[in-house]
LUMPAGU-174294 format. One record per atom (N, C-alpha, C): x, y, z; residue in one letter. Coordinates in steps of 0.02 Angstrom, whole numbers, padded with zeros to 5 digits, always signed. Layout:
! LUMPAGU-174294
XYZA...
//
This chain:
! LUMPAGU-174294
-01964-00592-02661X-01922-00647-02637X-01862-00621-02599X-01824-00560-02647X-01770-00526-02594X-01786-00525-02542X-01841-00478-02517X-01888-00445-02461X-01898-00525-02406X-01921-00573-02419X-01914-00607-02383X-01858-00650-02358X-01797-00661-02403X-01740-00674-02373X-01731-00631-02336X-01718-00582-02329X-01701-00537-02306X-01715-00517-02242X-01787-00550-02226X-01829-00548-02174X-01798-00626-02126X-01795-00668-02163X-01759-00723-02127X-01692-00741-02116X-01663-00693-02141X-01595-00696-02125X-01586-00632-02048X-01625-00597-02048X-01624-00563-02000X-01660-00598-01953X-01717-00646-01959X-01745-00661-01897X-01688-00731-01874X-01642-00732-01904X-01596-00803-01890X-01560-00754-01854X-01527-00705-01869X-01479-00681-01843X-01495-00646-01759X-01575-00627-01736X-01596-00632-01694X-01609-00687-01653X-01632-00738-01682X-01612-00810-01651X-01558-00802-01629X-01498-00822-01669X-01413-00830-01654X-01406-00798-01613X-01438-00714-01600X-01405-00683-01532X-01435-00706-01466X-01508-00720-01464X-01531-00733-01415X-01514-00792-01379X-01485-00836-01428X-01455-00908-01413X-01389-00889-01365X-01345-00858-01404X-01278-00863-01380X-01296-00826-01297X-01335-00735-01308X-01346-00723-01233X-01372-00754-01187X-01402-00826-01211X-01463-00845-01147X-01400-00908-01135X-01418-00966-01174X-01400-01037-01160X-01306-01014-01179X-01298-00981-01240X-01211-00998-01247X-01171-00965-01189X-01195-00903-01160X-01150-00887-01100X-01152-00924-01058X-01211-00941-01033X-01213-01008-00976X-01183-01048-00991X-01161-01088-01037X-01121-01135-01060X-01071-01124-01053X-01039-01088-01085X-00961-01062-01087X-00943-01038-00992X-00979-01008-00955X-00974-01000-00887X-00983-01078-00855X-01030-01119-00867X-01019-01178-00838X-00962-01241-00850X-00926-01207-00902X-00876-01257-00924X-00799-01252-00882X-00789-01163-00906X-00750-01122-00861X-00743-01151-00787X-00820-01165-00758X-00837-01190-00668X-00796-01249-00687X-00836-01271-00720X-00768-01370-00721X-00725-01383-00713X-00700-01331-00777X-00618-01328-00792X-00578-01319-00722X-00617-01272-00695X-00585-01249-00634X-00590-01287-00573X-00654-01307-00564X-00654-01365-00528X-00607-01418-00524X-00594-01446-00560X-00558-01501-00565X-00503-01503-00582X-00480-01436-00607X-00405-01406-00588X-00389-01395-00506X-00438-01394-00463X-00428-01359-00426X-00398-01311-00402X-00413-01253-00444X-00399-01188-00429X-00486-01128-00438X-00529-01180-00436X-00601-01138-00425X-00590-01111-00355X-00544-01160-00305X-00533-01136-00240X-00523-01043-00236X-00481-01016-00299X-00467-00939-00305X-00503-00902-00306X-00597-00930-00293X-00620-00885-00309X-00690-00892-00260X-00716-00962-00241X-00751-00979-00176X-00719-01013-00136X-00781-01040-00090X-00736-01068-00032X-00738-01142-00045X-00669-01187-00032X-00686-01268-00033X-00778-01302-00024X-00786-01257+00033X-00853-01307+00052X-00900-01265-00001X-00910-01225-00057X-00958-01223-00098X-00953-01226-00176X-00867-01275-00200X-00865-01299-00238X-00900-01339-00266X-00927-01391-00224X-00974-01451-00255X-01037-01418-00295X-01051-01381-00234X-01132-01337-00258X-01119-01301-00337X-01058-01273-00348X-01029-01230-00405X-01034-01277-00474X-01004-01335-00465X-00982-01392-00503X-01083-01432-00514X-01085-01444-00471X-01153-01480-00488X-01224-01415-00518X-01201-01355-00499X-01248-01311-00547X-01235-01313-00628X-01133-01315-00620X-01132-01313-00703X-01156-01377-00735X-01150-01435-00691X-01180-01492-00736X-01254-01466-00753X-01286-01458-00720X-01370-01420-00731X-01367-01395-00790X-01326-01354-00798X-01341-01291-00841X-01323-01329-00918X-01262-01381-00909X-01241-01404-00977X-01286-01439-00984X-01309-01481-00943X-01369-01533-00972X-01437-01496-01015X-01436-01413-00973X-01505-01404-01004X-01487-01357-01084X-01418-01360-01087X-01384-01317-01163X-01394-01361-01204X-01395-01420-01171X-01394-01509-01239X-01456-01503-01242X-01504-01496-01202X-01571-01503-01232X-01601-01448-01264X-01563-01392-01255X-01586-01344-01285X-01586-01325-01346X-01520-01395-01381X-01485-01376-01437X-01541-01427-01476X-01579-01454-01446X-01632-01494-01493X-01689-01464-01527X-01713-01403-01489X-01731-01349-01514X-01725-01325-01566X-01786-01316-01606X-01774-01277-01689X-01748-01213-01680X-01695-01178-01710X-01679-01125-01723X-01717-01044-01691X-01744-01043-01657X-01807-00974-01629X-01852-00984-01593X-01860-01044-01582X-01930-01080-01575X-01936-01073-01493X-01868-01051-01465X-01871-01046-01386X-01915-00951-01389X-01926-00910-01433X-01957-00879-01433X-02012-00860-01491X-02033-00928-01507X-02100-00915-01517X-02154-00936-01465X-02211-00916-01457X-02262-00900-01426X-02317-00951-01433X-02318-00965-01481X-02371-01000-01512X-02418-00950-01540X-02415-00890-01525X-02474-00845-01557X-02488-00836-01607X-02536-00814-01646X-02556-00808-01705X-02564-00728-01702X-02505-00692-01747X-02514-00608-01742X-02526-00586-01799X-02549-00648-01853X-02593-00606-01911X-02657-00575-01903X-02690-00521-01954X-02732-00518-01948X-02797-00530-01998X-02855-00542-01986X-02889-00570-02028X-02924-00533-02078X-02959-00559-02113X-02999-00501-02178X-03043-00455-02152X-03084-00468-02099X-03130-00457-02071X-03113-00389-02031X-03033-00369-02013X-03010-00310-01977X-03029-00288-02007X-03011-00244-02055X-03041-00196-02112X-02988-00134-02084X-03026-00073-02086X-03002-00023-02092X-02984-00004-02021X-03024-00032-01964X-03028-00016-01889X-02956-00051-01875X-02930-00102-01910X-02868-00155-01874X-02819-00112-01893X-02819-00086-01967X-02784-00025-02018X-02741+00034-01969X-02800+00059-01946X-02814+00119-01899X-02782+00090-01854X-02807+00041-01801X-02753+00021-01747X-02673+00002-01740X-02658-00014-01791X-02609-00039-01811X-02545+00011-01822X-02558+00079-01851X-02555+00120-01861X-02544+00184-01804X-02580+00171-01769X-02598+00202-01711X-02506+00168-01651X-02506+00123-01664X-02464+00092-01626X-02389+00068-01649X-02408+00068-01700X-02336+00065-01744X-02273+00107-01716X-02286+00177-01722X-02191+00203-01702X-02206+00195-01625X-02243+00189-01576X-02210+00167-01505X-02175+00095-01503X-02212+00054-01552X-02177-00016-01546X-02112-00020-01574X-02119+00024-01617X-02022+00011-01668X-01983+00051-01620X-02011+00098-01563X-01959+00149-01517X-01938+00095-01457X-01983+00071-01451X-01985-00014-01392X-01935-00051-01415X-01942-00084-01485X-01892-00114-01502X-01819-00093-01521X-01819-00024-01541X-01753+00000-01543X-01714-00007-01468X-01752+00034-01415X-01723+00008-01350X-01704-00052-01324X-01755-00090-01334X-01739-00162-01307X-01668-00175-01332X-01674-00175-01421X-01617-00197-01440X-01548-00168-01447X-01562-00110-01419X-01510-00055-01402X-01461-00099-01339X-01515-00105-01281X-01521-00134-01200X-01480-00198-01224X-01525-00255-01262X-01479-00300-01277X-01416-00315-01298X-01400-00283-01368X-01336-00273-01371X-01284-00245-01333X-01309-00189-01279X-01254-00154-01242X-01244-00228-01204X-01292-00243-01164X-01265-00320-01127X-01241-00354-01144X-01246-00376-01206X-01218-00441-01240X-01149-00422-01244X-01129-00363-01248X-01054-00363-01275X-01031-00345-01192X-01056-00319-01170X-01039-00333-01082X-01017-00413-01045X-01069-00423-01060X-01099-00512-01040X-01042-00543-01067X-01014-00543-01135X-00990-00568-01169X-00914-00574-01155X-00897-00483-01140X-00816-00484-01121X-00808-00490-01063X-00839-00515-01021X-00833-00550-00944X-00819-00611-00971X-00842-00640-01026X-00824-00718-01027X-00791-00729-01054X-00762-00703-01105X-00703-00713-01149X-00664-00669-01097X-00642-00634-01069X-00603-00626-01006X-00581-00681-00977X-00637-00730-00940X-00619-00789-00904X-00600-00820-00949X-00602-00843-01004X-00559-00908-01039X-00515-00878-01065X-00500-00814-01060X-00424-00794-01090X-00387-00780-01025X-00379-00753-00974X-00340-00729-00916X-00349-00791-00891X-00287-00813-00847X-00273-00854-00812X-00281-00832-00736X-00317-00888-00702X-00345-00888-00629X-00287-00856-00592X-00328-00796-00540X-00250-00779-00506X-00285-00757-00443X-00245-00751-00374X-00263-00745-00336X-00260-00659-00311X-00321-00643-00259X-00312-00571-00250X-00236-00550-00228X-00243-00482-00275X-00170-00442-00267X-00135-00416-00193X-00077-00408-00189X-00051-00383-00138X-00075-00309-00120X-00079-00277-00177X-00108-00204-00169X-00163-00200-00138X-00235-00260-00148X-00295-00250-00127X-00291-00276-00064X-00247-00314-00031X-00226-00330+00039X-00239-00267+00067X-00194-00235+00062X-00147-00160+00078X-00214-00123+00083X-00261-00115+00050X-00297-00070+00030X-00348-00083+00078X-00356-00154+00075X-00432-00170+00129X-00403-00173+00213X-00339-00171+00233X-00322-00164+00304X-00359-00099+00308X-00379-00117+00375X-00403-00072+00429X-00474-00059+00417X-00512-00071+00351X-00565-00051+00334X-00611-00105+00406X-00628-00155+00423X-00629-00168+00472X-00614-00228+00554X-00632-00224+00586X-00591-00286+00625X-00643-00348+00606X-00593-00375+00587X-00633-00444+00561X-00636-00524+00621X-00662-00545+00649X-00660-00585+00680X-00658-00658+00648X-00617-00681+00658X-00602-00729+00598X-00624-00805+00630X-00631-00866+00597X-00636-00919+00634X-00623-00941+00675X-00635-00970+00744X-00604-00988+00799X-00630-00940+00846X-00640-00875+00823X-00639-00826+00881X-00666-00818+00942X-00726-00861+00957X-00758-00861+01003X-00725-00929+01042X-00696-00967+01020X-00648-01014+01068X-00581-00979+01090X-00560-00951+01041X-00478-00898+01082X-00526-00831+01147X-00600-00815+01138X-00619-00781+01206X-00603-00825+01251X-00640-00879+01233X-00648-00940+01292X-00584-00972+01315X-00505-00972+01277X-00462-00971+01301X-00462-01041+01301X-00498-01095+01253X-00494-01169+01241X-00476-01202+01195X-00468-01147+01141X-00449-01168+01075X-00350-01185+01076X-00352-01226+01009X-00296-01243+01049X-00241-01202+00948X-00200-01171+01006X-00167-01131+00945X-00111-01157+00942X-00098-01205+00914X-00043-01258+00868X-00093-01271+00801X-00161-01270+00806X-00197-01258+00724X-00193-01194+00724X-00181-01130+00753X-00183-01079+00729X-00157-01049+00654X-00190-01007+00595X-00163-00985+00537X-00158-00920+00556X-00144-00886+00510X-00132-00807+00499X-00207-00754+00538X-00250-00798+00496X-00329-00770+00512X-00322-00761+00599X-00322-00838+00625X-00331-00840+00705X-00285-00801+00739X-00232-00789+00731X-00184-00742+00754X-00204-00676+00755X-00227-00676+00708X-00243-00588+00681X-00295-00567+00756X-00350-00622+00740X-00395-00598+00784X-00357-00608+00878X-00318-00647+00886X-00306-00644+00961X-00273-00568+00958X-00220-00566+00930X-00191-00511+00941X-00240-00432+00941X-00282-00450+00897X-00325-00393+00891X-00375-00380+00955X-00393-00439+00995X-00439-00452+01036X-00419-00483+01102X-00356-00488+01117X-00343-00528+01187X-00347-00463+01243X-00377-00477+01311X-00348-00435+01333X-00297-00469+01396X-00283-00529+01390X-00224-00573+01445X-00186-00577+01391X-00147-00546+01385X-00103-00558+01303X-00048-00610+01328X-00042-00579+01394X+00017-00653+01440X+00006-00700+01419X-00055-00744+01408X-00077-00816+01406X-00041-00836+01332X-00016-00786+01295X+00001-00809+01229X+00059-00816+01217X+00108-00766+01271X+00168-00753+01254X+00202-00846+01262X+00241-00829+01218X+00303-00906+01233X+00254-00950+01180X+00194-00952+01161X+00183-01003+01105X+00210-00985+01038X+00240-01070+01023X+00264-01060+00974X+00195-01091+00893X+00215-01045+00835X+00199-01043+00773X+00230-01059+00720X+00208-01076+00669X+00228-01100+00615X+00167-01069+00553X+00182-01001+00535X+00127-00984+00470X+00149-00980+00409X+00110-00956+00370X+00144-00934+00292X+00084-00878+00279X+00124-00828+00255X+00092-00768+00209X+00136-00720+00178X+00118-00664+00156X+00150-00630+00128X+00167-00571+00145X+00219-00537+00145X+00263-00486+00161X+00216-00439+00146X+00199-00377+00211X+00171-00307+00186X+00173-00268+00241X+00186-00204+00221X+00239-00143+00284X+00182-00158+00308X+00200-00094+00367X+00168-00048+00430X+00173+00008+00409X+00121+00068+00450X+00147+00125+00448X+00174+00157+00481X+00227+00107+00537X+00287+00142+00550X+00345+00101+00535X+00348+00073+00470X+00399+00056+00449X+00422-00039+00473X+00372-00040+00501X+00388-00125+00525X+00352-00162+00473X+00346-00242+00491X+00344-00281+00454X+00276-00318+00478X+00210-00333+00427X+00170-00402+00456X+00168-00464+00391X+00157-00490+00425X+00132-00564+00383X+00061-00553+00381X+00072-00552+00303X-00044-00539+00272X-00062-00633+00250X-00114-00618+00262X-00156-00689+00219X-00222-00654+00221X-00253-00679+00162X-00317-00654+00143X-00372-00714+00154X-00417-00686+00209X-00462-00728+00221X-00529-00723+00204X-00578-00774+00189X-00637-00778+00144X-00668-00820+00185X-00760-00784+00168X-00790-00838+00198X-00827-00859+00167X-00851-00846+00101X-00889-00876+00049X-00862-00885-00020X-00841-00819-00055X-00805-00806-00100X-00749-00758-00112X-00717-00727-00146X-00672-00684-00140X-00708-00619-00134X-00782-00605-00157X-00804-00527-00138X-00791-00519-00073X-00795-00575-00036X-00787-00553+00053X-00730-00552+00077X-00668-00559+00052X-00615-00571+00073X-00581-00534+00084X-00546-00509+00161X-00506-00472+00215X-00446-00494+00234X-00424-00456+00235X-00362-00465+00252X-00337-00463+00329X-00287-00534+00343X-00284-00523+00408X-00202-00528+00406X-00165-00491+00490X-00101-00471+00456X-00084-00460+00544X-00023-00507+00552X+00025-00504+00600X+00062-00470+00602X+00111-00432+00646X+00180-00420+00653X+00208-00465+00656X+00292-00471+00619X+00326-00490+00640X+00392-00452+00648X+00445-00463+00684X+00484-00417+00684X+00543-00444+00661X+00559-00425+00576X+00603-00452+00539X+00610-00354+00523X+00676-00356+00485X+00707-00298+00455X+00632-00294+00385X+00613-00221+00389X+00579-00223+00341X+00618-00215+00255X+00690-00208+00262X+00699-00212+00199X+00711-00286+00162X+00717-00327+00224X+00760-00414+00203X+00704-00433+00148X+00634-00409+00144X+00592-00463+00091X+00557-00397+00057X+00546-00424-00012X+00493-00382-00047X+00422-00376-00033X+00395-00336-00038X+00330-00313+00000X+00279-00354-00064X+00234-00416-00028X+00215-00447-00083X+00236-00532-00075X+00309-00536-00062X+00345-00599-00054X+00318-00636+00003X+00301-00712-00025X+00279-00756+00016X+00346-00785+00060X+00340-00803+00128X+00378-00822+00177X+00318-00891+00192X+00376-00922+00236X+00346-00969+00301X+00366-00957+00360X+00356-00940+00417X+00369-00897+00463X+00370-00975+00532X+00436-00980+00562X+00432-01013+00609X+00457-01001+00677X+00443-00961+00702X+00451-00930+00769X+00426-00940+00843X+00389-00880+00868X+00371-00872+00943X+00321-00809+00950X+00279-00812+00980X+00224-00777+01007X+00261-00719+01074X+00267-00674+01056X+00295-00634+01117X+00233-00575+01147X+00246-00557+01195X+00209-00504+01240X+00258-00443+01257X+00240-00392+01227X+00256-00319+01226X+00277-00315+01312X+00302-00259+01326X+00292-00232+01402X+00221-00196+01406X+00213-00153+01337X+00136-00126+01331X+00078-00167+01333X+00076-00258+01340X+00046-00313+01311X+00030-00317+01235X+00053-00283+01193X+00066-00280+01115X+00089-00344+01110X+00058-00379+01060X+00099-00454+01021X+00117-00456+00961X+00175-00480+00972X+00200-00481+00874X+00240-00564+00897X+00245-00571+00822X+00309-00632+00829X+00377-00613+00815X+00396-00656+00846X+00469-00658+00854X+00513-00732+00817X+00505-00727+00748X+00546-00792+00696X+00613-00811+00728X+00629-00858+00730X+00677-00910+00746X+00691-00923+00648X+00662-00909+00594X+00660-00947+00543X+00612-00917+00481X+00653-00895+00423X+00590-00865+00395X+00622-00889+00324X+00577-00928+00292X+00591-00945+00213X+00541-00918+00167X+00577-00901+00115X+00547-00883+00066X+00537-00931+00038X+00455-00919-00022X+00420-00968-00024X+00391-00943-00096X+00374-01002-00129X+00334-00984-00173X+00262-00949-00154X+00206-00926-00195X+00139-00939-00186X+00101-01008-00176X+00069-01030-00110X+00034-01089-00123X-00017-01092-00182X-00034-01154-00187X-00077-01147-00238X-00152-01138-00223X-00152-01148-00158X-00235-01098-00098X-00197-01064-00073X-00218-01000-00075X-00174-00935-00054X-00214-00935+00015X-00286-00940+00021X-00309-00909+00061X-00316-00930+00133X-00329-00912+00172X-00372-00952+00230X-00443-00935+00242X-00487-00986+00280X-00555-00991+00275X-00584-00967+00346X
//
């Protein structure tokens, strides 16, 4: 009787794990999506236009955790098979059985080796997300991803065409004219109005960063103006609103030229799209 408690208290406790790794992480990750959703601050981490898709998967997933919870205790991994064996094996089933025994317990040590390393992987990714609070990429990883490469940002193929009209221009669209004009004249004298955040040069000048995304934050680049403010007036990091003028180098180099620069909190969408 020990021997068989013993046996079912362990096959519960294999249940319980397989539960929590399959259906309870999905759960706890689809709730997290909600929460965030409808905080709106899921924005920190995809883009507006694939929130809905985010939000209507976690409903999926909770609906199928409620049905899952109707489910007897293991029963999502039983088989239906029948792995007794009958009287009739005799000594040949004996022999086979035998024969196969320590590769199967070396199988299962791995598997459950494999499993547990994941589960506690799997696991502190998610208790991560419901303990750390949503935050937007760092100023350091700004810094870090300039120059890695020229990013052509939205709009770009209307600022070639020289039709787009830059009074919607953000940080992103700037980045790319300046990076890509070669009539840089056509720009000088327009005036701007952006917001981003303070981060040197490497010769000591000043740009305005915003971090731009086009799906989620794995893709997200950094795009980054000059402006020509004293690089010591703001902390490297510090959000501004920048209200100035579009100027043209004698070299055709463009930076702005502020009429107006406030410090600013963090918005609560850091990014541009």
């Amino acid at each position: 009787m020990s021997e068989s408690s013993s046996s079912e208290r362990s096959a519960r406790r294999r249940a319980l794990g397989s539960r929590w790794l399959g259906i309870g992480l999905a759960t706890v990750v689809a709730v997290v999506t909600l929460g965030l959703g409808l905080t709106g601050r899921l924005t920190l981490y995809i883009s507006p236009e694939s929130v809905w898709f985010a939000c209507a998967a976690a409903v999926v997933t909770l609906a199928g955790a409620i049905w899952s919870c109707t489910l007897p205790l293991g029963e999502e991994g039983d088989h239906g098979h029948d792995h007794g064996h009958g009287a009739g094996h005799g000594a040949e089933a004996d022999h086979d059985d035998a024969e196969h025994d320590a590769p199967s317990t070396r199988r299962r040590t791995l598997a459950l080796a494999g499993t547990v390393t994941g589960g506690v992987v799997a696991s502190g990714v998610v208790v991560a997300a419901l303990v750390l609070p949503p935050a937007s990429l760092s100023v350091e990883l700004a810094m870090s991803r300039v120059g890695e490469q020229t990013a052509l940002f939205q709009g770009a193929d209307d600022i070639t065409l020289g039709v787009a009209d830059t009074a919607t221009f953000g940080v992103g669209d700037w980045a790319s004219v300046f990076a890509t004009a070669t009539n840089t004249s056509a720009y000088d004298g327009k005036t701007v109005t952006l917001t981003g955040f303070v981060t040197p040069t490497d010769d000591d000048g000043v740009n305005l960063t915003r971090m731009v995304i086009t799906h989620c934050v794995i893709d997200a680049q950094p795009a980054t103006v000059p402006v020509t403010i004293d690089a010591g007036e703001f902390d490297t990091g510090q959000w501004v609103e920048i209200e100035g003028t579009v100027r043209a180098d004698a070299d055709g180099a463009l930076h702005v030229d502020p009429t107006t620069v406030t410090p600013i909190d963090e918005p609560g969408d850091p990014y541009e799209y």
